[in-house]
PAGU-71935 format. One line per 2 residues: number of its first residue (from 1); for each residue x, y, z of C-alpha. Coordinates in Angstrom, 1 decimal. Example, Ala and Ser with C-alpha at 12.3 -4.5 7.8 and 13.67 -1.06 7.14 Angstrom:
1) 12.3:-4.5:7.8 ~ 13.7:-1.1:7.1
END
This chain:
1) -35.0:-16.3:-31.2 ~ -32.0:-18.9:-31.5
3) -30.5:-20.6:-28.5 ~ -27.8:-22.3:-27.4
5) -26.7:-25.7:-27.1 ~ -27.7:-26.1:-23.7
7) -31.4:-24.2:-24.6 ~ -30.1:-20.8:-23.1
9) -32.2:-18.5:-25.2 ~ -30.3:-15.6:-27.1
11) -32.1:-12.3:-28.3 ~ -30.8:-10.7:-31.2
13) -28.3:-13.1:-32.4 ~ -28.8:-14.9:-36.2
15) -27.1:-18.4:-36.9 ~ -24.1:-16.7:-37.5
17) -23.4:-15.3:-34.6 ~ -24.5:-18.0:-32.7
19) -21.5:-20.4:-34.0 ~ -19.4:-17.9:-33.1
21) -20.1:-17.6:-29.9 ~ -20.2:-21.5:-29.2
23) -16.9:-21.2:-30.6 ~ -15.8:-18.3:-28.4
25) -17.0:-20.2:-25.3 ~ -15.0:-23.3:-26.0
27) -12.0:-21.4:-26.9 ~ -12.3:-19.6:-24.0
29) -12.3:-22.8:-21.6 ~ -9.7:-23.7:-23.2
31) -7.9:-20.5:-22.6 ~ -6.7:-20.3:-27.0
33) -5.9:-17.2:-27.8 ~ -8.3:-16.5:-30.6
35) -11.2:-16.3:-28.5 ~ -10.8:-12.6:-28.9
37) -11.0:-13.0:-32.5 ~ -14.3:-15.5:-32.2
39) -15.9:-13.1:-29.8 ~ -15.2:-10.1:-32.5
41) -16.9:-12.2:-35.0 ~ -20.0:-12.9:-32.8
43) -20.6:-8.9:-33.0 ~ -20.0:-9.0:-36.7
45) -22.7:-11.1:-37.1 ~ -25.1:-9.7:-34.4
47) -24.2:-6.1:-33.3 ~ -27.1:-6.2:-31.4
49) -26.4:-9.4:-29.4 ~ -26.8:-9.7:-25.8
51) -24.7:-12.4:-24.9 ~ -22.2:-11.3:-27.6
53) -21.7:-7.9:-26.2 ~ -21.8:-9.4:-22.6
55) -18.9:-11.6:-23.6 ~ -16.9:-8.8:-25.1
57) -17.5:-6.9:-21.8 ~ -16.0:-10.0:-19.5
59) -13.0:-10.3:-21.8 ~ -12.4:-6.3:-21.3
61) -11.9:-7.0:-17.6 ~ -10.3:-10.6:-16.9
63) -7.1:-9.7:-18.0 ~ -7.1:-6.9:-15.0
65) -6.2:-4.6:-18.1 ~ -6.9:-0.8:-17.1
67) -7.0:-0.2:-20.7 ~ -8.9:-3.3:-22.0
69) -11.4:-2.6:-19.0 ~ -11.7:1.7:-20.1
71) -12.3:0.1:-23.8 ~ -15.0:-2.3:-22.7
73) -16.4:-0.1:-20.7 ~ -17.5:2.5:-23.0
75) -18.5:0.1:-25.7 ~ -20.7:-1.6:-23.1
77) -22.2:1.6:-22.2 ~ -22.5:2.6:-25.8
79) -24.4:-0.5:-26.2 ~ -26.3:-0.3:-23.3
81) -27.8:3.0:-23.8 ~ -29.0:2.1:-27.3
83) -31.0:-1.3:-26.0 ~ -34.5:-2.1:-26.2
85) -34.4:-4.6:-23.0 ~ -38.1:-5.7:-24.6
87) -37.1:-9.0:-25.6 ~ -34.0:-9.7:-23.8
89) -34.5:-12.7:-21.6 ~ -34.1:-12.7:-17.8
91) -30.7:-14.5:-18.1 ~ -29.6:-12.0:-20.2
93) -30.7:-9.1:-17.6 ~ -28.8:-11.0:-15.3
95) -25.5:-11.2:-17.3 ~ -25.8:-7.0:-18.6
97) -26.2:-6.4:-14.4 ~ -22.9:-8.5:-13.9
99) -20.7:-7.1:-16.8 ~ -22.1:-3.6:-15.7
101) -21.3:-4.1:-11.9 ~ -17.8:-5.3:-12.7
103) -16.9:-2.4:-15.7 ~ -18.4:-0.1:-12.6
105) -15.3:-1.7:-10.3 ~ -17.9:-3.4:-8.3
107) -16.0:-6.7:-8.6 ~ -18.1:-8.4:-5.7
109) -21.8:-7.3:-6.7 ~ -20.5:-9.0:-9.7
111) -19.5:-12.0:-8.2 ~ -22.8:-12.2:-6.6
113) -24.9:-11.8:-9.5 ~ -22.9:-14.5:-11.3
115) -23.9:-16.7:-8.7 ~ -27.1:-16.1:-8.7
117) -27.2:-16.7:-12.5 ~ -25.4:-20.0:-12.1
119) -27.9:-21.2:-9.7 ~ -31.0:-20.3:-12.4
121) -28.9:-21.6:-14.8 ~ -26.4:-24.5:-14.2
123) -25.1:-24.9:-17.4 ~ -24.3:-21.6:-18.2
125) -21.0:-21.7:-19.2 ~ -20.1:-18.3:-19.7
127) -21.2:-17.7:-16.0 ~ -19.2:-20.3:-14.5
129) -16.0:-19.1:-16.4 ~ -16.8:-15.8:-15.5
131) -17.5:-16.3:-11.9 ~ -14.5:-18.5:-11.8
133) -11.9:-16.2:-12.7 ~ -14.2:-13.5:-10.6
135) -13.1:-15.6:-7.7 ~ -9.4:-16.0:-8.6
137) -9.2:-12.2:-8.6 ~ -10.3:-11.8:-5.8
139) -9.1:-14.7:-3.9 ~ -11.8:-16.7:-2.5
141) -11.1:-19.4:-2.3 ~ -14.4:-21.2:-1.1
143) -16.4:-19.6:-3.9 ~ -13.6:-21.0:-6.4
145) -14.7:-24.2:-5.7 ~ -18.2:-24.3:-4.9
147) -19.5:-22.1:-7.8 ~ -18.7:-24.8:-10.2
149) -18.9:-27.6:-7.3 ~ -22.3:-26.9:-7.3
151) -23.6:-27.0:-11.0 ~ -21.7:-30.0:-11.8
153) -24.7:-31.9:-11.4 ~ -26.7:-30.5:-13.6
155) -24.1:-31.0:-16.7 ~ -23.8:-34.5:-18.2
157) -20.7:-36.9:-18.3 ~ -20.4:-37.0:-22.0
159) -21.0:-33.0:-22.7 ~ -17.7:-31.5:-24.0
161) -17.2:-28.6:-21.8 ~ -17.5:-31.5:-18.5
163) -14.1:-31.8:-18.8 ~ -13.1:-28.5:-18.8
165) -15.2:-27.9:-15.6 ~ -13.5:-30.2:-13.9
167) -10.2:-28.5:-14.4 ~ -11.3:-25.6:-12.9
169) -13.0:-27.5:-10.0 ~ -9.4:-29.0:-9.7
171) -8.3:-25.3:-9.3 ~ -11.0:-24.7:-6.5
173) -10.5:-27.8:-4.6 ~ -6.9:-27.3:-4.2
175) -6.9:-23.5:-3.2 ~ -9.3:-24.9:-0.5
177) -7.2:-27.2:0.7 ~ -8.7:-30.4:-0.8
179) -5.3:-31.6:-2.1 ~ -6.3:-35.3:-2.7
181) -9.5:-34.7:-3.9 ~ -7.9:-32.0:-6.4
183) -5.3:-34.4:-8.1 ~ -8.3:-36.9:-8.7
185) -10.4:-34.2:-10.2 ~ -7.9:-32.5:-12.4
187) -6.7:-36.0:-13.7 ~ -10.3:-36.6:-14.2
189) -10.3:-33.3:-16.9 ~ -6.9:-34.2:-18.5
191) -8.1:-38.0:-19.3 ~ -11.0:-35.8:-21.4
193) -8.8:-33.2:-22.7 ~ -4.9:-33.4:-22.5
195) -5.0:-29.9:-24.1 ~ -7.0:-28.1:-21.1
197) -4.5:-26.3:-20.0 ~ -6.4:-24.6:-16.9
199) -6.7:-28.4:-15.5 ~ -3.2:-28.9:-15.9
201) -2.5:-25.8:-13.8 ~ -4.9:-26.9:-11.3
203) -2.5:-30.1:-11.1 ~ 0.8:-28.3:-10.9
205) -0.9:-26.4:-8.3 ~ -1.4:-29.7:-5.9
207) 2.1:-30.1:-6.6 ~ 3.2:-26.9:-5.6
209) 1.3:-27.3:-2.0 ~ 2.4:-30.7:-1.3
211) 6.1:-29.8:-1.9 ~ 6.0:-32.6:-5.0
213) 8.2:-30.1:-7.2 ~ 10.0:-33.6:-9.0
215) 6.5:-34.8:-9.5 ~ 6.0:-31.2:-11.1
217) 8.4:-31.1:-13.2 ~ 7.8:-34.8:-14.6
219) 4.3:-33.9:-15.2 ~ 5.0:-30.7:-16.8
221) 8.0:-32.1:-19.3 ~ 5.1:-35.2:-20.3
223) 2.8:-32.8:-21.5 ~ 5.1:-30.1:-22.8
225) 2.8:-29.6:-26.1 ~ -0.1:-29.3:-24.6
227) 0.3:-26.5:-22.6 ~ 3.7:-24.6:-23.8
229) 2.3:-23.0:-27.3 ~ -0.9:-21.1:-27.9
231) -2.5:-20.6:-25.0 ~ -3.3:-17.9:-22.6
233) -1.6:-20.0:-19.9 ~ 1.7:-20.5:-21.4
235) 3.8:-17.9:-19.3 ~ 1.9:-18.8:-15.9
237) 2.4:-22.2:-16.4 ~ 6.7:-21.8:-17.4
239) 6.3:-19.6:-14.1 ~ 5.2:-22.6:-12.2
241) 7.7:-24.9:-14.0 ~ 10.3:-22.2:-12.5
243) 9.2:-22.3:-9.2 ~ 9.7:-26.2:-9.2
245) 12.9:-25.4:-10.2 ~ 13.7:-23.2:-7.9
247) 12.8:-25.8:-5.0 ~ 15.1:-27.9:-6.6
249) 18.0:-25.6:-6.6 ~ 19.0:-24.9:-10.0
251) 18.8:-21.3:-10.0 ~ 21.0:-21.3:-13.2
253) 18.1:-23.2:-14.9 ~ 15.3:-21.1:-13.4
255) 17.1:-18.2:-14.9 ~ 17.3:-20.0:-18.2
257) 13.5:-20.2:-18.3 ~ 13.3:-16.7:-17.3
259) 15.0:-14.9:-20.3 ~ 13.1:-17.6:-22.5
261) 9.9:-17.6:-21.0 ~ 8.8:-14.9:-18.9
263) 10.5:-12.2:-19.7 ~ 12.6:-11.0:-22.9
265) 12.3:-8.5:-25.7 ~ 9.4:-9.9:-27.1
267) 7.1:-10.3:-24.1 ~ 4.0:-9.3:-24.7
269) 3.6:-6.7:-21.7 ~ 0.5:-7.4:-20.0
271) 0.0:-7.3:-16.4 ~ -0.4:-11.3:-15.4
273) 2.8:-12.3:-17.3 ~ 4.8:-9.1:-15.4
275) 3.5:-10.0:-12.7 ~ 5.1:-13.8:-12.9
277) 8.3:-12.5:-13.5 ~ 8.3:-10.1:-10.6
279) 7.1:-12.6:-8.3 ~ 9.6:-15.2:-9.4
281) 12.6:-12.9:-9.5 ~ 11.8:-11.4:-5.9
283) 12.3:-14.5:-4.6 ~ 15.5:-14.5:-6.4
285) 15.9:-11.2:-4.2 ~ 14.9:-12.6:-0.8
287) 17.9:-14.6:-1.3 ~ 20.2:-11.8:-1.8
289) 20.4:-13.1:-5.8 ~ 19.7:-9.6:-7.1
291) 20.0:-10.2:-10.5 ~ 20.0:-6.2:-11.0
293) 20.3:-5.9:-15.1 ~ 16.6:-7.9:-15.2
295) 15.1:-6.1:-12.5 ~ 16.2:-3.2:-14.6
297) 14.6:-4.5:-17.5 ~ 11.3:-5.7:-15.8
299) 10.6:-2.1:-13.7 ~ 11.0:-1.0:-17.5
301) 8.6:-2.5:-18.5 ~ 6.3:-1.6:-15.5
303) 6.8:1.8:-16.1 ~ 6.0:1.8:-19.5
305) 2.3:0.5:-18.9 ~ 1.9:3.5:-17.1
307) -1.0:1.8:-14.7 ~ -3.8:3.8:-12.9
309) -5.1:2.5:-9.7 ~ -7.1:-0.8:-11.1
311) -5.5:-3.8:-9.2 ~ -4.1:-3.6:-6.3
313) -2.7:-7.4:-6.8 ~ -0.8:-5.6:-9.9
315) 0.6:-2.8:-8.0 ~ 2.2:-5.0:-6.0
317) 4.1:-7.0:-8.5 ~ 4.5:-3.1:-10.0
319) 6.5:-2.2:-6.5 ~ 8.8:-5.6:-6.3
321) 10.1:-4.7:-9.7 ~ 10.8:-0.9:-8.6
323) 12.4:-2.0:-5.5 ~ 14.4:-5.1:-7.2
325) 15.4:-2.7:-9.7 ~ 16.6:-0.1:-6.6
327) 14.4:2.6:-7.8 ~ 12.8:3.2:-4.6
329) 11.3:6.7:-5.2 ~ 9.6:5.1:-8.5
331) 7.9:2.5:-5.9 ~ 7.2:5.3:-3.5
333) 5.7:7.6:-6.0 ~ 3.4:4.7:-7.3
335) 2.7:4.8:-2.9 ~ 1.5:8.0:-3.1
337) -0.7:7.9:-6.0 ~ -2.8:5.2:-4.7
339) -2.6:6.8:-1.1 ~ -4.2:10.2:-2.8
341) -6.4:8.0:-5.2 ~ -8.5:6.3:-2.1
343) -8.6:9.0:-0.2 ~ -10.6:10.7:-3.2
345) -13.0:7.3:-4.7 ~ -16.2:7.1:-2.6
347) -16.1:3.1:-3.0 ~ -15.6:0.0:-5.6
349) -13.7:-2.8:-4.7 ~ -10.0:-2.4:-5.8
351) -10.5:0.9:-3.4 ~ -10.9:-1.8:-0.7
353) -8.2:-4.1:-1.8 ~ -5.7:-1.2:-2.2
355) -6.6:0.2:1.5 ~ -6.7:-2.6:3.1
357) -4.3:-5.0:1.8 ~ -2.3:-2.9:-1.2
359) -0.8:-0.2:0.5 ~ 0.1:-2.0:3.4
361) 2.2:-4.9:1.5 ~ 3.3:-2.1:-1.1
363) 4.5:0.1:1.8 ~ 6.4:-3.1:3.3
365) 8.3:-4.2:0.1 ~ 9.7:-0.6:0.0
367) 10.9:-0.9:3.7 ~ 12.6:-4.7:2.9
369) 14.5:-2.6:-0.1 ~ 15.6:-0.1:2.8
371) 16.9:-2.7:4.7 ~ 14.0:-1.4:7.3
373) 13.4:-5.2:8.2 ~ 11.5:-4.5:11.3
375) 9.5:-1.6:9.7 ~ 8.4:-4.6:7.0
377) 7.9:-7.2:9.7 ~ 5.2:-4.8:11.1
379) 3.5:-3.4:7.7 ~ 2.9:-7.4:7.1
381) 2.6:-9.1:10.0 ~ -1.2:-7.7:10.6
383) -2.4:-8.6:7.0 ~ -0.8:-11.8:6.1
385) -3.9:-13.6:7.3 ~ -5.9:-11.7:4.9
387) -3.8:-11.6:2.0 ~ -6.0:-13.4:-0.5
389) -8.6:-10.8:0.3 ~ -6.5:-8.7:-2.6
391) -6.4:-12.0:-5.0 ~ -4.1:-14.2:-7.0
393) -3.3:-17.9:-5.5 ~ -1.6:-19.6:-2.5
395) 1.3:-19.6:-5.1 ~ 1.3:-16.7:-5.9
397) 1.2:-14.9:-2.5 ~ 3.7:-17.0:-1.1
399) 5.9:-14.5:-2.1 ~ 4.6:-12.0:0.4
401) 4.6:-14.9:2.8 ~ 8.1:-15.6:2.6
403) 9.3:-11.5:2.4 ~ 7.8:-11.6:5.9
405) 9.5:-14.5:7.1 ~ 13.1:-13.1:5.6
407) 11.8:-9.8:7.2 ~ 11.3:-11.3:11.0
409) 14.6:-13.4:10.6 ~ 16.5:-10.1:9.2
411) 14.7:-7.8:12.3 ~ 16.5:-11.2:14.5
413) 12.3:-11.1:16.0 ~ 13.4:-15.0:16.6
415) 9.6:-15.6:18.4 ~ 8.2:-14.5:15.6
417) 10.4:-16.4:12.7 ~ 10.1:-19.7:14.9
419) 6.1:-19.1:15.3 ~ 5.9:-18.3:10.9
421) 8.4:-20.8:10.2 ~ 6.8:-23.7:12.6
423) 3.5:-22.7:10.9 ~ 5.2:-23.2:7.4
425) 6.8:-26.5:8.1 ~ 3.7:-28.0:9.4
427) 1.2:-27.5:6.7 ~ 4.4:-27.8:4.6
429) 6.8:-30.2:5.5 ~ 8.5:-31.1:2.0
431) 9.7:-27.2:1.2 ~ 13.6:-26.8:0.6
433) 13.1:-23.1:1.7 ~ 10.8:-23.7:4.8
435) 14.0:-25.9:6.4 ~ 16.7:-23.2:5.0
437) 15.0:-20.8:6.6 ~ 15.1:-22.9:9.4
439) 18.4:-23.7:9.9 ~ 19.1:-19.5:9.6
441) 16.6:-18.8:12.6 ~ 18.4:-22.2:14.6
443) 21.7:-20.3:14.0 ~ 20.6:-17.2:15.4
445) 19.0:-18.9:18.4 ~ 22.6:-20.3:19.1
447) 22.0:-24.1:18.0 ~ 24.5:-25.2:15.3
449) 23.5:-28.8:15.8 ~ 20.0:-28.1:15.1
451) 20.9:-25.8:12.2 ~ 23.0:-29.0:10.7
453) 20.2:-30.4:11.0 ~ 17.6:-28.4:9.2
455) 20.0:-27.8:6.4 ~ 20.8:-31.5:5.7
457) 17.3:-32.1:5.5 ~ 16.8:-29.2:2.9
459) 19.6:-30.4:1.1 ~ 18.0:-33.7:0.5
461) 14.5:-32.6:-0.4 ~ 16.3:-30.3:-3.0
463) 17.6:-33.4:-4.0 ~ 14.7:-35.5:-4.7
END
């Protein structure tokens, strides 16, 4: 039986195979998109391999791709049900119960078991990327960093994939909070690898919190080559080099990256780049920038995919586009067919995430399009402290944040927009939107000399 570099026996996988899959693994911490193409020639080496067809499975379902997750689902069961589990090692078992919980929708029993595996196993690298991205998904954020916090110590300095596991603890650290401690790690990861382009998103992530969009954008243009071409991160991280520009105030350059970037005729299609565009052009939206020919073009392009109930953090993203595009029965229709699909699914975790935290936003971003501003102030007001419960980043759900805020100031609920905007200011005192939002609620509350006030000083972070 071979095994890996780090010992990890493998059943039923020759030489071959087994260069592919180190291969695989380290383009896939890397985020390269040929890892699909390694991981193909794993199983063209060793049909039969375990951690081969485990692999294929977990690349069927990161993307949050109903149709990659389908296809990987019946191969894996095809596999499955054809396996003599004689000599497959206890890792192994461990890994076919996580890909198996997951392909079943049950994202957390997954999540668990890949735990569990990284604590039996360390340096299990497929594990921790795995249970990594497990945790982005579903948005917590305490597991994102601890579930690589805790097998650092069990991986040397020197090994190659060190570095790379630092950029993701980067990424954990600062989606706890840990903003200092963050910077340092993901700097740490870059020294090792200026290519690992999930440690500099964990660094333009720290910047994003701490209002440092200059700093963003300085450390974004210095390493333009190593994250801007062939990688998996290339869209998220233009989205992110948008949103600094957005702080800034140069909406006609935010746009420019937009049609180059994000969104054009030869976009790929796929749900985490839509998703970026949506997200970035509904903030366009909250300030009445409508930008109504790419909306058109984006809910397009939604409707093409034609999604099933999979990711309620999609559906979302799916609704903004309908409403930015004004097709507001499209968005209501998409409503309805997740309202009907949960009342029908006995469990899984996306039935949870669409219940709970879905439907409710989903319903809200359809009352903001219908100028129902107090209708949307009270479809989000009771879930925006359990937001990431449905996934995706602080980022990345700032735009709910803010559609409540512009909700509360629209409904004129001035307690409400001073209590939301006072919590906003404090844990974010350098955001250009936080004190533009500010002078609006000071105007309504009759104080033009504290609404001076609060726009001069968003005028001169814009300007730093």
């Amino acid at each position: 039986m071979t095994a890996d570099r780090h010992g990890h026996l493998m059943s039923d996988t020759g030489p071959e195979a087994l260069a592919s899959y180190e291969q695989a693994l380290d383009d896939l911490l890397f985020f390269r998109p040929r890892v699909a193409e390694a991981a193909q020639s794993v199983l063209a080496a060793s049909p039969r391999s375990v951690m081969g067809q485990t692999l294929a499975a977990y690349l069927g379902v990161l993307g949050t791709e109903e149709k990659d997750a389908a296809a990987a689902r019946d191969s894996f069961t095809r596999f499955r049900s054809g396996l003599d589990t004689t000599g497959v090692t206890p890792r192994e078992r461990m890994h076919l119960a996580a890909a198996t919980a997951w392909l079943d929708g049950d994202l957390h029993g997954a999540g668990r078991i890949l735990g569990d595996l990284t604590i039996a196993y360390p340096r299990d690298a497929l594990a921790l990327f795995a249970g990594h991205q497990h945790d982005f998904l579903t948005g917590d954020a305490a597991r994102l960093r601890d579930r690589v916090g805790g097998a650092l110590d069990a991986w040397d300095e020197d090994d190659p994939h060190h570095g790379p596991l630092l950029g993701m603890y980067a990424f954990g650290l600062e989606e706890s909070g840990h903003y200092e401690r963050a910077e340092e790690v993901g700097l740490a990861a870059l020294e090792r690898h200026p290519g690992d382009v999930w440690g500099i998103h964990g660094v333009v992530h720290i910047y994003e919190m701490r209002g440092r969009f200059t700093d963003g954008i300085g450390f974004l243009d210095a390493r333009t080559d190593n994250w801007s071409r062939d990688s998996l991160l290339m869209v998220h991280n233009w989205w992110h080099y948008a949103l600094f520009t957005l702080e800034a105030g140069d909406t006609a350059r935010v746009l420019e990256i937009y049609d180059a970037a994000l969104h054009h005729d030869g976009s790929a299609g796929v749900a985490m780049e839509l998703l970026d565009a949506a997200a970035l052009l509904w903030r366009l939206y909250l300030a009445e920038d409508e930008q109504s020919a790419r909306w058109a073009r984006l809910a397009d392009a939604w409707e093409s995919r034609h999604d099933g109930p999979h990711y309620a953090f999609n559906d979302v993203h799916a609704v903004m586009a309908y409403v930015g595009a004004g097709r507001i029965a499209q968005a209501q229709r998409l409503v309805q067919d997740r309202e009907h699909w949960v009342a029908a699914e006995p469990g899984g975790s996306n039935r949870a995430m669409t219940a709970e935290i879905g439907l409710p936003v989903c319903r809200a971003l359809i009352a903001y399009g219908q100028h129902d501003h107090g209708r949307a102030t009270d479809l989000l007001l009771p879930v925006r402290h359990r937001l990431h419960q449905f996934g995706g980043s602080h980022a990345q759900r700032d735009a709910i944040q803010r559609t409540l805020v512009e909700a509360a100031l629209r409904a004129r609920r001035t307690q409400l927009a001073r209590t939301l905007l006072s919590e906003r200011i404090q844990l974010r005192p350098i955001c250009p939107y936080n004190w533009s939002a500010k002078a609006r609620l000071e105007e309504q509350l009759g104080a033009p000399g504290r609404a001076a006030a609060a726009r001069e000083r968003a005028a001169a972070q814009s300007a730093i």
